[in-house]
BALOBA-1460 file (C-alpha; in Angstrom, 3 decimals):
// residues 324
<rec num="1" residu="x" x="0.000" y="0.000" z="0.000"/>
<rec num="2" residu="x" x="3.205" y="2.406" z="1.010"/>
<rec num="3" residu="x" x="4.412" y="1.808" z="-2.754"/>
<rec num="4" residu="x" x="1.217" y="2.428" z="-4.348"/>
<rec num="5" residu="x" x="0.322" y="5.627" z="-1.966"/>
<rec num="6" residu="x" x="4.113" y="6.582" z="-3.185"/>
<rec num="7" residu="x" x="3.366" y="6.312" z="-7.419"/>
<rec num="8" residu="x" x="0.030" y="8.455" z="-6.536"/>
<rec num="9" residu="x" x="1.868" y="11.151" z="-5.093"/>
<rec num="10" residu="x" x="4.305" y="11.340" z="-8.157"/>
<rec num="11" residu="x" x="1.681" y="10.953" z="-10.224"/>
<rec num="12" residu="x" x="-0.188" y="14.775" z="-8.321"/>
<rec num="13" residu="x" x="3.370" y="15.726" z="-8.955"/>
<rec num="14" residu="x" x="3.296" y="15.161" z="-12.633"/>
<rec num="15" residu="x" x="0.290" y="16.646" z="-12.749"/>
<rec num="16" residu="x" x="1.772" y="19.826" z="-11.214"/>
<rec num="17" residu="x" x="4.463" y="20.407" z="-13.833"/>
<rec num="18" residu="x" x="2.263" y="20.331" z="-16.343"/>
<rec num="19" residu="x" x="0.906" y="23.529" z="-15.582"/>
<rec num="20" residu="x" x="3.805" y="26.031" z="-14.820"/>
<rec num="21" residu="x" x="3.175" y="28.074" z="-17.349"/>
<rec num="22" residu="x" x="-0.298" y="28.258" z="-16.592"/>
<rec num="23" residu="x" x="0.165" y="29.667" z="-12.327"/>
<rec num="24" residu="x" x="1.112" y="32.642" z="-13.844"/>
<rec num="25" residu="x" x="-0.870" y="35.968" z="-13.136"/>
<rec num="26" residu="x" x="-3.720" y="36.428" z="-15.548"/>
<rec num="27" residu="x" x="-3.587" y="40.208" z="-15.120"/>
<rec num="28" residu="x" x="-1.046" y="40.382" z="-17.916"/>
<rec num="29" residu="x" x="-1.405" y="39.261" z="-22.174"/>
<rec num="30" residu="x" x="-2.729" y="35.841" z="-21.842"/>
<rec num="31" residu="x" x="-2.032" y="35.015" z="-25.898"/>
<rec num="32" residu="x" x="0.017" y="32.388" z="-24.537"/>
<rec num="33" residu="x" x="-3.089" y="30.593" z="-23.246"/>
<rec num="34" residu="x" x="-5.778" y="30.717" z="-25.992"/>
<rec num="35" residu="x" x="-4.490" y="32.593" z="-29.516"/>
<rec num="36" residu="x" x="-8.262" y="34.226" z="-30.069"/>
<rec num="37" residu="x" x="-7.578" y="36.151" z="-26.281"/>
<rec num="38" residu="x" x="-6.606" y="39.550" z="-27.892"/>
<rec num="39" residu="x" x="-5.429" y="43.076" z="-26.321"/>
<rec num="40" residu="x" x="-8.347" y="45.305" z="-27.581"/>
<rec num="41" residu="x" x="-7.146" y="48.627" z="-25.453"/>
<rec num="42" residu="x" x="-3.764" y="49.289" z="-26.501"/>
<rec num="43" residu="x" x="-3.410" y="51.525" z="-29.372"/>
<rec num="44" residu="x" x="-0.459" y="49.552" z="-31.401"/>
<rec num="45" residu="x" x="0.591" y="46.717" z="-29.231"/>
<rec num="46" residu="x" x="2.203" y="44.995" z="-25.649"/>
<rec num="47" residu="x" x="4.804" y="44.091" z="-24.595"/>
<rec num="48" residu="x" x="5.311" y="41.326" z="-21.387"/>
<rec num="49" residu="x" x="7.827" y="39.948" z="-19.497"/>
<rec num="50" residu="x" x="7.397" y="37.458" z="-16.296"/>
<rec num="51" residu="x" x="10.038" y="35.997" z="-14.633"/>
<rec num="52" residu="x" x="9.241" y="33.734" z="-11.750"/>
<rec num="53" residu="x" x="11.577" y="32.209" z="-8.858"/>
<rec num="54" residu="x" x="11.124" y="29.889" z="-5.981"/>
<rec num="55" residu="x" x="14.144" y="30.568" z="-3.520"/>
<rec num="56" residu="x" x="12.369" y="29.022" z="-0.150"/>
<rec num="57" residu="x" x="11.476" y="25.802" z="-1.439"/>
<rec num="58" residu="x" x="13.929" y="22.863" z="-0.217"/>
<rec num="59" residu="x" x="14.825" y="21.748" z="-3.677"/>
<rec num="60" residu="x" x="16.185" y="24.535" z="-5.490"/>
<rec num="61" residu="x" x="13.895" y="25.686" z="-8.895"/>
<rec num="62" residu="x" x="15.713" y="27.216" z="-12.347"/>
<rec num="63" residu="x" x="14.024" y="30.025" z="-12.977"/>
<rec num="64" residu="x" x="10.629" y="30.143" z="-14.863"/>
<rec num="65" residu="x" x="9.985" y="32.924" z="-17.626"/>
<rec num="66" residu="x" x="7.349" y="34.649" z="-20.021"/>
<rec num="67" residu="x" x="8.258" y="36.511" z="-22.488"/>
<rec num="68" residu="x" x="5.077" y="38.125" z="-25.060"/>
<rec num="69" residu="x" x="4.628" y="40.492" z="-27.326"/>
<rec num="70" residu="x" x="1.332" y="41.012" z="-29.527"/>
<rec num="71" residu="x" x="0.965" y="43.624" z="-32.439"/>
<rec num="72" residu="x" x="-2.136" y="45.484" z="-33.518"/>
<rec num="73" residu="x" x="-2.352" y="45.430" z="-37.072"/>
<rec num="74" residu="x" x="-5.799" y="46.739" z="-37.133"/>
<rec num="75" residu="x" x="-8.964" y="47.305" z="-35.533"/>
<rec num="76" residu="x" x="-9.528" y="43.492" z="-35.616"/>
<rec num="77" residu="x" x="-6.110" y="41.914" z="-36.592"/>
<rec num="78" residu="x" x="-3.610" y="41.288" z="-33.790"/>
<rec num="79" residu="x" x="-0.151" y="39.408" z="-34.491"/>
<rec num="80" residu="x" x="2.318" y="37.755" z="-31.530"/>
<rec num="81" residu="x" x="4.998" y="36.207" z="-30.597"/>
<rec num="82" residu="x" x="5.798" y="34.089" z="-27.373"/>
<rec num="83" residu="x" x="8.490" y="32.731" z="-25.597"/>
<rec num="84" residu="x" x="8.884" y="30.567" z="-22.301"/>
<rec num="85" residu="x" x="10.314" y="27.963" z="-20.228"/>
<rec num="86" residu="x" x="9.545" y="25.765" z="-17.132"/>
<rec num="87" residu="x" x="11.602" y="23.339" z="-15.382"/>
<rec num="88" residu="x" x="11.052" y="21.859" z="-12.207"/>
<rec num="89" residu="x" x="12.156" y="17.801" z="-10.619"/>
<rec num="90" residu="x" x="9.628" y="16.116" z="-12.843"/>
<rec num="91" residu="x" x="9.978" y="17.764" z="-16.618"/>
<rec num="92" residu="x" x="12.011" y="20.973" z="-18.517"/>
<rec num="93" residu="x" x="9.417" y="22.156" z="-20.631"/>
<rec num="94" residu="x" x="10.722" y="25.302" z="-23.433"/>
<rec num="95" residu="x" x="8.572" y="26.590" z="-26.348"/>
<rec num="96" residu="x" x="8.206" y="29.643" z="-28.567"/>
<rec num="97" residu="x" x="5.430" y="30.322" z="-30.380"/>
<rec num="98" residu="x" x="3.816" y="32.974" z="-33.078"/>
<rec num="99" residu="x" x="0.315" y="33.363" z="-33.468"/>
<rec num="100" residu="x" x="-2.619" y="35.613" z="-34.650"/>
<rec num="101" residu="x" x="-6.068" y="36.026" z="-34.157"/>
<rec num="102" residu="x" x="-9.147" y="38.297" z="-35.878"/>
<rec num="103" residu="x" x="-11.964" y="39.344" z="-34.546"/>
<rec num="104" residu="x" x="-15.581" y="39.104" z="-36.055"/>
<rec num="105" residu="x" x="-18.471" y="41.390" z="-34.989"/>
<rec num="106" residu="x" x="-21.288" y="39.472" z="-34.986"/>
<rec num="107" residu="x" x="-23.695" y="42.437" z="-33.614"/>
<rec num="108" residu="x" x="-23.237" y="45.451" z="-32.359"/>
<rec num="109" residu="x" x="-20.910" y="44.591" z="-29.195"/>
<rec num="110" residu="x" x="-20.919" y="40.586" z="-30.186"/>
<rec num="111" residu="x" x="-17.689" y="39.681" z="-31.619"/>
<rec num="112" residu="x" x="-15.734" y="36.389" z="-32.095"/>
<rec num="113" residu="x" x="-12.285" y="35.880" z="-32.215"/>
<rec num="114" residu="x" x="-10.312" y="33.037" z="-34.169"/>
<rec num="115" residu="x" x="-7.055" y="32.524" z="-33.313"/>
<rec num="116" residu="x" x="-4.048" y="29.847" z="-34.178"/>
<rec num="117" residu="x" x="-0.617" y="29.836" z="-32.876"/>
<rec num="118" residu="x" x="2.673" y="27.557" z="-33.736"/>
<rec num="119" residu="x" x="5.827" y="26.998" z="-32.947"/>
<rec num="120" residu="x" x="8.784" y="25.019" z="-31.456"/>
<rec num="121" residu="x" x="8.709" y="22.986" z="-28.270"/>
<rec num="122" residu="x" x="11.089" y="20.950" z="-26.633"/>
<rec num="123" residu="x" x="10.038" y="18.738" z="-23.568"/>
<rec num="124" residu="x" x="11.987" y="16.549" z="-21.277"/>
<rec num="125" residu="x" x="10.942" y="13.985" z="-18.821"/>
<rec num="126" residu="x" x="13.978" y="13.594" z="-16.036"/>
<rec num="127" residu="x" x="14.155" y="10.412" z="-14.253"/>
<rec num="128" residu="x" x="16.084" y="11.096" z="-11.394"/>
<rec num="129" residu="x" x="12.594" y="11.962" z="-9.127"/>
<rec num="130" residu="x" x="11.416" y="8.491" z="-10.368"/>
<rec num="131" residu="x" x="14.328" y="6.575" z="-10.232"/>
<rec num="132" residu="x" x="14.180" y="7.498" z="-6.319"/>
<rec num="133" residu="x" x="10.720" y="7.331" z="-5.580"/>
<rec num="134" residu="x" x="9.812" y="4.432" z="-7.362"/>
<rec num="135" residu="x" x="12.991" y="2.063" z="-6.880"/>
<rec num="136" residu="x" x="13.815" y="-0.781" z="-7.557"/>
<rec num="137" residu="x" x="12.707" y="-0.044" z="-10.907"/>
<rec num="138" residu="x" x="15.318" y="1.972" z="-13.288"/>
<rec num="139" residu="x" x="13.919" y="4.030" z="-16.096"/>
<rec num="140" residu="x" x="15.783" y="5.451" z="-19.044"/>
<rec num="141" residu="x" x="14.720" y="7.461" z="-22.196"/>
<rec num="142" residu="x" x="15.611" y="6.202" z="-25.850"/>
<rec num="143" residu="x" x="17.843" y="3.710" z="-27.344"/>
<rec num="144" residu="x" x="20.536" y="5.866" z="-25.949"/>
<rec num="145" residu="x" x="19.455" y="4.294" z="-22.207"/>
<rec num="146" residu="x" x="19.892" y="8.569" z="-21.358"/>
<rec num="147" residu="x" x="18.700" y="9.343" z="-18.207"/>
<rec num="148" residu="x" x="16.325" y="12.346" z="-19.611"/>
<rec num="149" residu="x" x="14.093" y="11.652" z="-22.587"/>
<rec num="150" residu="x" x="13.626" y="14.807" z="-24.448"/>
<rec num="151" residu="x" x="11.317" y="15.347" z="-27.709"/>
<rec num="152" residu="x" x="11.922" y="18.582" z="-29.778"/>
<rec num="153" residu="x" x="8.654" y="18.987" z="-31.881"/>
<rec num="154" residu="x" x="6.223" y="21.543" z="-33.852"/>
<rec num="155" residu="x" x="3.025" y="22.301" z="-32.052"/>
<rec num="156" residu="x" x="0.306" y="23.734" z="-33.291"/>
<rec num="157" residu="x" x="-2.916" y="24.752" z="-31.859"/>
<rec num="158" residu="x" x="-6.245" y="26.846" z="-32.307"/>
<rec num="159" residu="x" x="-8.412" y="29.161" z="-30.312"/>
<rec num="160" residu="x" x="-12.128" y="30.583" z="-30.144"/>
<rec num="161" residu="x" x="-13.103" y="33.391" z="-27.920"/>
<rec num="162" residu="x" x="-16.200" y="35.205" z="-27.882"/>
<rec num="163" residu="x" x="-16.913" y="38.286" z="-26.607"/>
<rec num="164" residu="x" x="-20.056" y="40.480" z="-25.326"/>
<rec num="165" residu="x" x="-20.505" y="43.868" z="-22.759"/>
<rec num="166" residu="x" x="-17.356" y="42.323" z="-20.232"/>
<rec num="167" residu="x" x="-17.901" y="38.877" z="-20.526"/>
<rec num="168" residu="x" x="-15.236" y="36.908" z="-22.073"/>
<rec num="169" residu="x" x="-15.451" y="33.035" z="-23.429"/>
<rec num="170" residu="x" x="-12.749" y="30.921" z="-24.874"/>
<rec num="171" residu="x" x="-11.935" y="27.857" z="-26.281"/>
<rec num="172" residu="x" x="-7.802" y="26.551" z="-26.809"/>
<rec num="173" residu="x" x="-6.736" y="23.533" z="-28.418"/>
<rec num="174" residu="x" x="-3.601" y="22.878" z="-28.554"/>
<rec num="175" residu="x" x="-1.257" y="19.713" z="-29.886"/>
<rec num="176" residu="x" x="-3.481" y="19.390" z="-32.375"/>
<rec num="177" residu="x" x="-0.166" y="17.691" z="-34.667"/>
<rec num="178" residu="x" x="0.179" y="15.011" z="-31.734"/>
<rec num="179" residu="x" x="3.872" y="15.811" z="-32.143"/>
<rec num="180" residu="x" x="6.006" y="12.847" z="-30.140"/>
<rec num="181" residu="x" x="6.835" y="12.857" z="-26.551"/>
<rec num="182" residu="x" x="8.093" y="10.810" z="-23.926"/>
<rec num="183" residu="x" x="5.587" y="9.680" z="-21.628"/>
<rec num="184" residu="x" x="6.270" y="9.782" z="-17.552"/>
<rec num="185" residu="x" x="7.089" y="6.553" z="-16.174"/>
<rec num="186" residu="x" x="5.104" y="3.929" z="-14.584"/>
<rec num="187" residu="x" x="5.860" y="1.687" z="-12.497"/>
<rec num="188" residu="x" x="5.691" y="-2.642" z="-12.920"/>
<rec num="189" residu="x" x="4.308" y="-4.844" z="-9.912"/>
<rec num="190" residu="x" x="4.630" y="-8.067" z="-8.744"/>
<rec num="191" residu="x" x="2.042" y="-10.083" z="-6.816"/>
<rec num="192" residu="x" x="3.654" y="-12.817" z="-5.528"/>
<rec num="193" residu="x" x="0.654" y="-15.241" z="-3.452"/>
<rec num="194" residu="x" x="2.284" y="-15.261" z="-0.050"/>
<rec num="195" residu="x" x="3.128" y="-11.203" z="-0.102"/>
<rec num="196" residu="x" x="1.749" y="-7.867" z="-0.976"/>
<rec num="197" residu="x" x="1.958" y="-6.256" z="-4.139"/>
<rec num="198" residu="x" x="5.590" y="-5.204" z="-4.694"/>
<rec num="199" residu="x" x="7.678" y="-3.289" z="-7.164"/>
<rec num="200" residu="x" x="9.583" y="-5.265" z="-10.054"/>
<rec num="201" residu="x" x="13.514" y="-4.978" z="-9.925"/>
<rec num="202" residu="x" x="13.335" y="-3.883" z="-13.351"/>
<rec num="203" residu="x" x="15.084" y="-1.761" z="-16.189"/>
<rec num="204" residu="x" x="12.374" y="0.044" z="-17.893"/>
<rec num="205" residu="x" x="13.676" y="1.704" z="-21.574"/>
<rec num="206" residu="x" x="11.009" y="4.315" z="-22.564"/>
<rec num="207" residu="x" x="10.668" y="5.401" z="-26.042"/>
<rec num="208" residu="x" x="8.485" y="8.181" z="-27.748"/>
<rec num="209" residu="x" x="4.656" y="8.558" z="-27.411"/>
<rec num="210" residu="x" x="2.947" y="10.868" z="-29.008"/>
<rec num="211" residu="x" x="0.826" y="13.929" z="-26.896"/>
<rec num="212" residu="x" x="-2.921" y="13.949" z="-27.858"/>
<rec num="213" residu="x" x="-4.409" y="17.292" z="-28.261"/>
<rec num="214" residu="x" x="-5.110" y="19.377" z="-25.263"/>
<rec num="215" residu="x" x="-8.540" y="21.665" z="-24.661"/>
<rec num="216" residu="x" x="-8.063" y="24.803" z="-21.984"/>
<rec num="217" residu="x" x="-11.303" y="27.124" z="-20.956"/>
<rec num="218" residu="x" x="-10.948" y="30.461" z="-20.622"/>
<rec num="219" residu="x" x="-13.712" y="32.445" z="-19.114"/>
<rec num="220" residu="x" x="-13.386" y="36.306" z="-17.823"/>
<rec num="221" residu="x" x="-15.845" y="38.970" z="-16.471"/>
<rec num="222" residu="x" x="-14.877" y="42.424" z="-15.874"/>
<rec num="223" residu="x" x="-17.564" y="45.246" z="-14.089"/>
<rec num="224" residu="x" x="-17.154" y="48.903" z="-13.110"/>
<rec num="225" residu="x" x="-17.349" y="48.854" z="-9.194"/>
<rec num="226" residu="x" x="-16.768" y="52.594" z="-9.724"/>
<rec num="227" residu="x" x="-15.918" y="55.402" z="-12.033"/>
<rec num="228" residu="x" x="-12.500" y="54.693" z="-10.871"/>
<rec num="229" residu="x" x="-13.014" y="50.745" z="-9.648"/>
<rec num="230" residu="x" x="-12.898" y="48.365" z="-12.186"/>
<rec num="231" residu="x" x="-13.307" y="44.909" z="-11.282"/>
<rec num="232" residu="x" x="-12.378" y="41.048" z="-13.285"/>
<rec num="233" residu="x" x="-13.072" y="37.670" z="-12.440"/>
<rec num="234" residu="x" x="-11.168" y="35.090" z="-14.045"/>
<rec num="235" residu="x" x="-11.910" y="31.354" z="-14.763"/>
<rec num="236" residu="x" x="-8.995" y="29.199" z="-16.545"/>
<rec num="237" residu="x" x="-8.888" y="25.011" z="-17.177"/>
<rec num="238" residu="x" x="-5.648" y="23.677" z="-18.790"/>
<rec num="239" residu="x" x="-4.513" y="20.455" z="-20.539"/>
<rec num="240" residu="x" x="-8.060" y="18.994" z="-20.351"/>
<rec num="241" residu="x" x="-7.817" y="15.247" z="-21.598"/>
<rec num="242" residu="x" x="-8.609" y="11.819" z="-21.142"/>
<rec num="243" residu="x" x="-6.502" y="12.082" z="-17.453"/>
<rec num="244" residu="x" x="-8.295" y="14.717" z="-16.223"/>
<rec num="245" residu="x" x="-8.083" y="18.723" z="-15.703"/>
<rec num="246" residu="x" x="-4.065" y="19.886" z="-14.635"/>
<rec num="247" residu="x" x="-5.000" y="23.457" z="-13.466"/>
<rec num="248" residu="x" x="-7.816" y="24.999" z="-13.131"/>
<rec num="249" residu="x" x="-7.507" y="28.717" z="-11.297"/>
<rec num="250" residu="x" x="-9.683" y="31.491" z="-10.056"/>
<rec num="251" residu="x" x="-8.572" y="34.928" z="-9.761"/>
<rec num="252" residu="x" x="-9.735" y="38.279" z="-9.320"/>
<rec num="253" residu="x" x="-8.926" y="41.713" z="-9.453"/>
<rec num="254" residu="x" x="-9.347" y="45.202" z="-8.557"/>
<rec num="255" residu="x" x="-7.960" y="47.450" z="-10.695"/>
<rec num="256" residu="x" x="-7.905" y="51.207" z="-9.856"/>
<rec num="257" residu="x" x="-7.472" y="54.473" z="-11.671"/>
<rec num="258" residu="x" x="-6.578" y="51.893" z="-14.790"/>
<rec num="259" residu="x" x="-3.159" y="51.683" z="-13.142"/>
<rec num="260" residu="x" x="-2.985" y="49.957" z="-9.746"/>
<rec num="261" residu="x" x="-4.616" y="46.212" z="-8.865"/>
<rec num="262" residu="x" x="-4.955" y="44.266" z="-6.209"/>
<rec num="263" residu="x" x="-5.781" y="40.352" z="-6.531"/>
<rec num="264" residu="x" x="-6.658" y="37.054" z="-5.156"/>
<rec num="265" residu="x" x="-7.330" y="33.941" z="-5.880"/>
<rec num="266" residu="x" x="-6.983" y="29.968" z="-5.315"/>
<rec num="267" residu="x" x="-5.646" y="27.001" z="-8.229"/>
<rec num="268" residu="x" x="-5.068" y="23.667" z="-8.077"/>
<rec num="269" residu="x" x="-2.506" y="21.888" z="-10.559"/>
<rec num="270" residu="x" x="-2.504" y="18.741" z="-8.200"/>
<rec num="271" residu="x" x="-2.424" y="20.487" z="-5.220"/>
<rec num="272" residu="x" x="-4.024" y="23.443" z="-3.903"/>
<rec num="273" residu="x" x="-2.516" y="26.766" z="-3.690"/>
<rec num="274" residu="x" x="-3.350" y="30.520" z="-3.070"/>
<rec num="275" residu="x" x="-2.254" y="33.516" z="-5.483"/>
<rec num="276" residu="x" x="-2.328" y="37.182" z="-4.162"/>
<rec num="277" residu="x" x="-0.831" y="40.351" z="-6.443"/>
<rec num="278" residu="x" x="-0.193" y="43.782" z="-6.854"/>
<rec num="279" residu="x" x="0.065" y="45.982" z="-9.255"/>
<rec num="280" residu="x" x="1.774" y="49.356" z="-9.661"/>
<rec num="281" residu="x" x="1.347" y="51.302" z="-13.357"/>
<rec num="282" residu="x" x="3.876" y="54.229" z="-13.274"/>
<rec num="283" residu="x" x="1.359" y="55.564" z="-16.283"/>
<rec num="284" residu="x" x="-1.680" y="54.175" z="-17.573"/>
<rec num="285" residu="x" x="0.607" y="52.239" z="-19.983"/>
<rec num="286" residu="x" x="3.326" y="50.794" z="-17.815"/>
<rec num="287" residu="x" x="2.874" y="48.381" z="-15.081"/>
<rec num="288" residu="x" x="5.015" y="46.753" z="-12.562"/>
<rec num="289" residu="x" x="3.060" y="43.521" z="-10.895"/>
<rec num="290" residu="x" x="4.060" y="40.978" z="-8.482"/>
<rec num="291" residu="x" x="2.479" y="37.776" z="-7.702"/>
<rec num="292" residu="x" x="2.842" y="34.975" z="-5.210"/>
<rec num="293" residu="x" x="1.984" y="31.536" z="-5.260"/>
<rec num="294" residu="x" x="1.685" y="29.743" z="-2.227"/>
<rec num="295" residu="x" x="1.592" y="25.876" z="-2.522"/>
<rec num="296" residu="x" x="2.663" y="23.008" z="0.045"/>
<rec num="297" residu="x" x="6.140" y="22.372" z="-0.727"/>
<rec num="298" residu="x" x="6.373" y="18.492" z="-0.772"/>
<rec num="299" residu="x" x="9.690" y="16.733" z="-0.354"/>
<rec num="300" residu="x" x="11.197" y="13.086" z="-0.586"/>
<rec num="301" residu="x" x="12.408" y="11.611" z="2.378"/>
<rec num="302" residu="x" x="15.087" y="9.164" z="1.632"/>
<rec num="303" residu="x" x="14.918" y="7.918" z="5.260"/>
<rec num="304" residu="x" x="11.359" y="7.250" z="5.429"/>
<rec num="305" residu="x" x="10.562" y="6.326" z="1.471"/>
<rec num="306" residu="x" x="7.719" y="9.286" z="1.810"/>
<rec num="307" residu="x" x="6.610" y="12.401" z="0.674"/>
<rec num="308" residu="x" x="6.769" y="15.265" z="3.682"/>
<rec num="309" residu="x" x="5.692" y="18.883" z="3.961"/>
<rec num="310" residu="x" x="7.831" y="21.200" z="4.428"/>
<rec num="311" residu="x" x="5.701" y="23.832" z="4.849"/>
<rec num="312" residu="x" x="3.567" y="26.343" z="2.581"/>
<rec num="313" residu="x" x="6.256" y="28.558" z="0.404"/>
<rec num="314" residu="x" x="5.748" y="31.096" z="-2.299"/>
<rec num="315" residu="x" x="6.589" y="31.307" z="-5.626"/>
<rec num="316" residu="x" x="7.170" y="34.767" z="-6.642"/>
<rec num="317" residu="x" x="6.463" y="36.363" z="-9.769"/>
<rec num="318" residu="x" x="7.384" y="39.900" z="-11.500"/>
<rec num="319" residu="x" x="6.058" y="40.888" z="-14.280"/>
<rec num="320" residu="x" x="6.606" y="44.178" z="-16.248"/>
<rec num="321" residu="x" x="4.168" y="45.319" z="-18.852"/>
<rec num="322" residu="x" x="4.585" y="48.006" z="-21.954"/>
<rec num="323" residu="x" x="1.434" y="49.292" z="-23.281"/>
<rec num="324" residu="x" x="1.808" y="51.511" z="-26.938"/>
């Protein structure tokens, strides 16, 4: 039962890295999420940039970024480009990506966005984590035995938004190529008659799977508290498939003067955490945020072959924004 409670917990943890990109604030671009989401205030374009670190967590955390820019062709065209990587015990996730979107008006105020985006990923399962955890089995990637399996690939993806008087609906698909990757490890049993189930002493080679496309839900609401109090809910669900949901989040905002915010909110990527922001805008068109994420911080005990808390830490994100 130990072993099996042990590949659940690694399995909540694979769920969690599947996300990364995903836990960060929604009070910035969010083209990297669904294509069709476009800027409709800014007079030309944005420009974003998110950096996020973890420096209390036990087991130390490269640093996470978001890089995005989007360009307003016209009225209803908007062009982008985004960049990013994640990396964390489980997986080193990189892509960039250019997309587009154009908005419809349906009626007066109704509009509908379609949006598609592509680009280069590269993803890498590390073993190490599961090699520990899940001994006596030994897993390697390829016919290289390599202790990281990494697949370099083209993704490509579409998005659906619609829009009407604040409210804000979309729709992302993405890996819609099923472009290859390696899949995380699982473990092999034994069941001998006269013991519990065990784990095989085995040497498990992995080769390349492919992913199957992904659907994320996007819904926003934004209402005038004030004539100087604007307020947004926000709804997202990522990497919806056959497994499950990996994040779904709920945040909100106060936003003030059209400069300052103010959030909160609550997610859960396998675990559940709590986000709270704020936001400074030097002008109406630059903005300085920070974010925190605050999530158990579970560790592997060699000693006692468990996972242990060591406590709720943040995650802290800045993100600068350039409005034109």
């Amino acid at each position: 039962m130990k072993k099996i409670i042990l590949v659940a917990i690694v399995a909540i943890s694979a769920m969690h890295t599947k996300a990364q990109t995903n836990i960060l604030s929604n009070n910035k671009p969010l083209g990297h999420l669904n294509p069709a989401i476009q800027n409709y205030d800014t007079d030309k374009g944005v420009v974003s940039i998110s950096g996020v670190m973890s420096p209390l967590v036990k087991e130390e955390v490269p640093l996470a970024y978001l890089a995005i820019g989007e360009y307003k062709v016209n009225e209803n065209f908007r062009m982008g480009l985004h960049s990013s990587r994640t990396e964390n015990r489980l997986r080193s996730v990189s892509s960039t990506m250019l997309y587009g979107s154009y908005r419809l008006e349906l009626d007066k105020g109704n509009y509908l966005s379609l949006g598609m985006d592509i680009g280069r990923y590269a993803y890498a399962i590390k073993s190490a984590e599961f090699n520990k955890v899940l001994r006596p089995n030994k897993f390697t990637f390829g016919t290289d035995s390599s202790s990281v399996g990494e697949a370099v690939g083209l993704d490509f993806g579409l998005g659906f938004a619609y829009a009407y008087n604040g409210f804000f609906g979309g729709l992302d698909i993405s890996k819609m190529n099923t472009p290859s990757a390696y899949p995380f490890p699982a473990s092999e049993y034994t069941s001998p008659r006269d013991s519990m189930i065990q784990l095989k002493d085995t040497m498990i080679n992995y080769s390349k799977g492919d992913f199957r496309p992904e659907l994320g839900i996007n819904l926003m609401y934004t209402w005038s508290a004030s004539k100087n109090v604007s307020i947004t809910h926000s709804l997202h669900a990522a990497n919806i498939n056959a497994a499950g949901v990996s994040y779904i989040g709920l945040q909100n905002f106060a936003e003030f003067n059209k400069r300052h915010s103010l959030g909160l909110g609550i997610f859960n990527n396998g675990v559940t955490g709590f986000i709270a922001s704020a936001g400074f805008g030097f002008t109406e068109n630059i903005k300085l945020e920070v974010t925190s994420f605050i999530v158990d911080d579970f560790n592997f005990n060699e000693q006692s072959r468990a996972y242990e808390s060591n406590g709720y830490k943040p995650s802290i994100e800045a993100n600068i924004r350039f409005e034109f």
